[in-house]
N, C-alpha and C positions, 0 to 999 in steps of 0.2 A: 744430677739434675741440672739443669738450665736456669740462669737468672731471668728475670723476668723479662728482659729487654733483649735476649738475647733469642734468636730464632733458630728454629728446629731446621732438620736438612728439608724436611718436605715444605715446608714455611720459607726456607731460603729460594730452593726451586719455583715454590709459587710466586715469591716477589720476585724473580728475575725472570721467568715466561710468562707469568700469569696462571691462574689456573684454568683447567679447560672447564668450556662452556657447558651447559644441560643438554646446548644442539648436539655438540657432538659424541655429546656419550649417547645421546640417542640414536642417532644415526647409524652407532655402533648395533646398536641392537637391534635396528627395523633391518641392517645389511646382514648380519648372521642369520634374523629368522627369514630372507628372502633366500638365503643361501641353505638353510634347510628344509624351505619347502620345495626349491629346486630340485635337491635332491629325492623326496619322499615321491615327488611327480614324475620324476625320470625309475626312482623303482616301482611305481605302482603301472605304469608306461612298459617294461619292459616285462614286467610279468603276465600281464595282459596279454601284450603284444605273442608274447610266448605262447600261449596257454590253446591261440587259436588254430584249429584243423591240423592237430599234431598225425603223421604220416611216416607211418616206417616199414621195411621190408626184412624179409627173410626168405632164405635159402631154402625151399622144402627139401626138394630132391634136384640129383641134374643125371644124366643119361648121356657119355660121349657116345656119339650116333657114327662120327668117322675121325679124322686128322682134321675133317674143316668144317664140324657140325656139333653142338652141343644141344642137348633138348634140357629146358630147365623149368622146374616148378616154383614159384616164388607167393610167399604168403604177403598179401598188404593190410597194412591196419590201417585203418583212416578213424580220428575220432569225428571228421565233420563230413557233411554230405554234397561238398566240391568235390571236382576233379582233382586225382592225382596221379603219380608217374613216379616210376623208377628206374632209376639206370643198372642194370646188370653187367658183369663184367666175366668173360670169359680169361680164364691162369692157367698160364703152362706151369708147367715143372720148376722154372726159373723164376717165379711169384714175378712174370711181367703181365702184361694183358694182351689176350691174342683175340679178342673181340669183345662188341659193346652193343648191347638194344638198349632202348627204354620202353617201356611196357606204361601203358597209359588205363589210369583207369576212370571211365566215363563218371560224371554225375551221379551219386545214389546215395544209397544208405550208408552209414559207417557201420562200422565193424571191420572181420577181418576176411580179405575174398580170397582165392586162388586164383594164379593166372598162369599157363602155359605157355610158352614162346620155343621157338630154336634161336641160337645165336651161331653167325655164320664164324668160322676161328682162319686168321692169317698159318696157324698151327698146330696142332694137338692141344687141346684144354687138358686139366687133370683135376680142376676145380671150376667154381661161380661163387660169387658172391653179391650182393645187395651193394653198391659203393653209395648212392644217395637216394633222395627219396623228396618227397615236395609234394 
């Protein structure tokens, strides 16, 4: 135990810087909760942002027509009723890409459409696939 006159380590500290104020332990806390609703706004932000006119493609079928022609069916899904587009990509043998369309789909309804294209190939294709979509 301590004698009476004798001060404790948190009691020594405070006579030597003083103790801190009510402002700044406040301050501590209006800065943390500005700093968590920063964040709860940047996730409800990005989920949102997410959430709208999602667009994706797929491969139906493709058809090599010659060495510099691919015929290809491609499903698109659009949840919202904007425009969208896909880029297509025509693969050799070596998975490089020997052509490219993007395939546009006007204003309408969502759901999921088919769209028919040729893509013209630098080579023999042996594949297609969907690479983006928007």
């Amino acid at each position: 135990m301590t004698a009476p006159n004798e001060l404790g380590p948190s009691d020594e500290l405070a006579t030597r810087y003083g103790r801190p104020s009510v402002a700044h332990r406040n301050l501590g806390v209006v800065l943390i909760g500005l700093v968590v609703a920063v964040l709860l706004l940047w996730v409800v932000w990005a989920t949102l942002g997410r959430s709208e006119d999602r667009v994706s493609g797929l491969v139906e079928s493709f058809v090599v027509r010659s060495p510099h022609e691919v015929a290809v069916t491609v499903q698109i899904t659009r949840s919202g009723t904007g425009p969208a587009h896909c880029t297509i990509e025509a693969i050799a043998t070596d998975h490089s890409s020997v052509g490219q369309r993007v395939v546009r789909l006007p204003a309408g309804p969502g759901g999921t459409h088919r769209i028919s294209t040729v893509i013209r190939t630098e080579r023999e294709a042996t594949a297609a696939d969907v690479v983006d979509c928007g």
